[in-house]
C-alpha positions in Angstrom: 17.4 26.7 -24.1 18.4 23.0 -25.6 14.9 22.1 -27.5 16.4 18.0 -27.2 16.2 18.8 -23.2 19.8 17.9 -23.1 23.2 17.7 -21.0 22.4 21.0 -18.7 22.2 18.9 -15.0 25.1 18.4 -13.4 26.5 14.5 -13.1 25.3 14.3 -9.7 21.5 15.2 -10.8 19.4 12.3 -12.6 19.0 12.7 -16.4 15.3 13.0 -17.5 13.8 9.8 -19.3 11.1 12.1 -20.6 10.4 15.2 -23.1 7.9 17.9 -22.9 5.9 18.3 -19.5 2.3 19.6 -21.7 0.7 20.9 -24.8 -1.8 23.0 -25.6 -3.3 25.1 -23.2 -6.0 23.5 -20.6 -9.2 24.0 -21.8 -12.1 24.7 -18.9 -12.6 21.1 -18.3 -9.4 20.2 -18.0 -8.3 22.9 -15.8 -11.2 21.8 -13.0 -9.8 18.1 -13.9 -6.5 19.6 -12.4 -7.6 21.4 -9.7 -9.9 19.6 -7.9 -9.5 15.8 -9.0 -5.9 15.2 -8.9 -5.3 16.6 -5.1 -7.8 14.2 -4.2 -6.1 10.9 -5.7 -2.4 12.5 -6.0 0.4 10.8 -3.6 1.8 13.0 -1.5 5.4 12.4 -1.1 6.0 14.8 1.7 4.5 12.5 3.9 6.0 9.5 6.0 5.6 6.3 3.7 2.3 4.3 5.3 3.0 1.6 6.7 0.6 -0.6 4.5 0.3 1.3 1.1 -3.3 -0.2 0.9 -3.8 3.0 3.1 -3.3 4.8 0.3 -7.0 4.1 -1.1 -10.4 4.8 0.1 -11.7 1.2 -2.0 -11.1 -1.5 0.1 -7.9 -3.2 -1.9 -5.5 -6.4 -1.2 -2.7 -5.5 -3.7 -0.7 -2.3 -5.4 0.2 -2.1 -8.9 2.3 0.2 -10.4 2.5 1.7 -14.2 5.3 4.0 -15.1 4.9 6.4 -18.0 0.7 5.6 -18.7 0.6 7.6 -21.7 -2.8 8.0 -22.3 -3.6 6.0 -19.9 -5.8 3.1 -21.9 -3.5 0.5 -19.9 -4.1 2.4 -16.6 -7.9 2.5 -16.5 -8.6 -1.1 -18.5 -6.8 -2.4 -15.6 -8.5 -0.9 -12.5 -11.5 -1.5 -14.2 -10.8 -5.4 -14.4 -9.3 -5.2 -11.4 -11.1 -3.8 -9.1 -9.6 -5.3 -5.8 -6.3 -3.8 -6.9 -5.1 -0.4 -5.8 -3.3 1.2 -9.1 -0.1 3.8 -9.0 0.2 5.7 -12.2 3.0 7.9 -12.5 3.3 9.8 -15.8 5.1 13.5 -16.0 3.0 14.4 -19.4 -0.1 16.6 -18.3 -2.5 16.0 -20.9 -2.0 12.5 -20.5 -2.8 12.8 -16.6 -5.6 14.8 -17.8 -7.1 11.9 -19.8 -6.4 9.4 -16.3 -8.7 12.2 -14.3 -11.6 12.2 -17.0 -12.0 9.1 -16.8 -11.6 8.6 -12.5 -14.6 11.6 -12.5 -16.5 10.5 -15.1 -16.5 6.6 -14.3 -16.3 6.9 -10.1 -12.7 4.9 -10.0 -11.7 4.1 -6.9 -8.7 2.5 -7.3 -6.0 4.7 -8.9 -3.9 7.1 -7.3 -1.8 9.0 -9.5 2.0 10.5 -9.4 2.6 13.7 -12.2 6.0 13.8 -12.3 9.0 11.2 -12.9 8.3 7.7 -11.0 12.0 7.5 -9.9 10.6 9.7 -6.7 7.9 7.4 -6.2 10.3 4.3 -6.2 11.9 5.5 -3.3 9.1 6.4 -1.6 7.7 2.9 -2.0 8.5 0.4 0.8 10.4 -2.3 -0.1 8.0 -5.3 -1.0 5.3 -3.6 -1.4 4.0 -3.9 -5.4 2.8 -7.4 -7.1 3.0 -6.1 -10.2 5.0 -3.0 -12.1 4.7 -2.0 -15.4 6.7 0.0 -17.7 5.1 0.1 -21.2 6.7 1.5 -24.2 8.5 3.6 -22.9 10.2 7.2 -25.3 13.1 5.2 -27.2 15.4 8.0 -27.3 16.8 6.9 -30.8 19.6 9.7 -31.0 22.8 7.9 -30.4 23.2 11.3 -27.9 20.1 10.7 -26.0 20.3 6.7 -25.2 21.4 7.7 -21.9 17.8 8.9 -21.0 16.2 5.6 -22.0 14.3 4.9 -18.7 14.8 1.2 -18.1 18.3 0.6 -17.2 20.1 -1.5 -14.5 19.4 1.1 -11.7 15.7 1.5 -12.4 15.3 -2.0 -12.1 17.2 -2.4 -8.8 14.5 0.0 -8.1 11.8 -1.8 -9.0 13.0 -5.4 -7.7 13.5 -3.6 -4.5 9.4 -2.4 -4.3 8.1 -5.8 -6.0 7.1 -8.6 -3.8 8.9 -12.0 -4.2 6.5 -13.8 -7.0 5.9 -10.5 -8.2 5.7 -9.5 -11.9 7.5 -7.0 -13.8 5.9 -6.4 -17.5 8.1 -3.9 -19.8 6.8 -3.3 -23.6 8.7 -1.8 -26.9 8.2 -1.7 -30.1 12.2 -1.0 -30.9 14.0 -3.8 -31.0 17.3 -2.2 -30.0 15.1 -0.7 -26.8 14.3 -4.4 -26.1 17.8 -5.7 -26.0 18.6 -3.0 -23.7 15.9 -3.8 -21.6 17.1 -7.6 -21.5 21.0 -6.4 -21.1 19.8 -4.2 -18.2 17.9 -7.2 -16.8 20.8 -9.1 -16.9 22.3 -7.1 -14.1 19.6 -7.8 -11.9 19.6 -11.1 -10.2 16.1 -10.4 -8.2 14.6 -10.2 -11.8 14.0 -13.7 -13.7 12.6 -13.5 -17.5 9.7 -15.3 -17.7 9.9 -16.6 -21.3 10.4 -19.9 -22.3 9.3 -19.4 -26.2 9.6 -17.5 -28.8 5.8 -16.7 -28.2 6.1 -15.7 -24.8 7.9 -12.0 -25.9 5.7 -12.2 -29.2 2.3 -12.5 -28.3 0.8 -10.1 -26.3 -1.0 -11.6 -23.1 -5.1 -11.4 -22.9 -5.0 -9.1 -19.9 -2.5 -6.9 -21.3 -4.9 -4.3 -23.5 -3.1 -2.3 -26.2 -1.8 1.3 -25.3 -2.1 3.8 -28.1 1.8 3.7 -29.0 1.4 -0.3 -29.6 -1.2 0.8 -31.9 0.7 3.4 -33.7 3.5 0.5 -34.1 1.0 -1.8 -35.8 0.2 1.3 -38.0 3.3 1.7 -39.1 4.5 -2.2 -39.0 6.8 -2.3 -36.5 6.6 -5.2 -33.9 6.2 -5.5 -30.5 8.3 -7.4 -28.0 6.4 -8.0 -24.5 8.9 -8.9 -21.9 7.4 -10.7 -18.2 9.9 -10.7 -15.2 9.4 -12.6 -12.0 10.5 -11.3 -8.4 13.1 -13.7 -7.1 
């Protein structure tokens, strides 16, 4: 098999935008984690798309967010912590990195996040249109073999996918540390007319916003001195 995960689908299937699927074996913990907290907050796709996605959490909640690719999930819980009125989607296909999300739901009684193990495209269509305030899409893998730029996930048809599930005055937040990543965030963005940047200086795409808390990849950029561009969309 093709370690680099590469060009076995067929053109008709989707490429994936992401690598390896787990680690190191679960330990005891994390295996209970896995069987008995994410059936309670996982989406199930099989059924017919409610017709308020508020339904989809048990906390009373008057907006859905949605994060794509969580990581670790340090973006994920800071914000349904903070934001307790808002229902949370997490979608991430990495297992240890769901594991982290259901530690911290069992350990800290969160309410508000449901969570999606497997690639977000299937949740995007899931989603009714119009029905997300805010998405986000946080440094993303950068695929930086010329060969692989094809899986980079943000590209014009994920965001007619997300400016179809946003609200109008809805927000759209993408991060990167790679600068070519960036411009082909901004070229895809171009392509969408639903989709207006938000910045109007140079510190707008600079400066990271208050309630935007660092993910462990930003950090490992700062380690190693790369900077970060922090892009804000608007729902037109």
């Amino acid at each position: 098999m093709n370690d680099d995960g590469d060009d076995e689908q067929s053109d008709t299937e989707e490429l994936r935008s992401f690598g390896r699927r787990h680690g190191r074996p679960m330990s005891a913990r994390q295996a209970k984690l896995w069987a008995t907290v994410l059936p309670r907050v996982a989406i199930d796709l099989k059924s017919a798309t409610p017709a308020g996605t508020a339904a989809l959490f048990t906390s009373s909640v008057s907006e859905i967010w949605l994060e794509i690719g969580f990581g670790g999930g340090e973006h994920l819980i800071w914000q349904a912590l903070h934001n307790p009125h808002v229902g949370h989607i997490g979608c991430e296909p990495f297992r240890d990195g769901v594991i982290k999300v259901l530690d911290a739901i069992d350990t800290r009684a969160i309410a508000n996040i449901r969570v999606h193990a497997d690639d977000a495209r299937d949740v995007l269509r899931w989603l009714p249109e119009g029905s997300i305030t805010r998405a986000f899409v946080l440094f993303p893998d950068p695929w930086p073999k010329r060969k692989h730029l094809k899986r980079r996930l943000v590209n014009p048809t994920l965001l007619a996918a997300l400016a179809r599930v946003l609200r109008l005055g809805g927000q759209l937040r993408l991060g990167t540390d790679i600068g070519d990543y960036a411009r082909t965030m901004l070229m895809a963005a171009q392509h969408e007319t639903r989709l207006h940047w938000q910045a109007e200086t140079a510190n707008d795409w600079r400066k990271r916003p208050l309630d935007w808390p660092q993910t462990r990849y930003e950090a490992k950029a700062v380690r190693e001195g790369r900077n970060s561009c922090y892009l804000q969309f608007e729902r037109i």
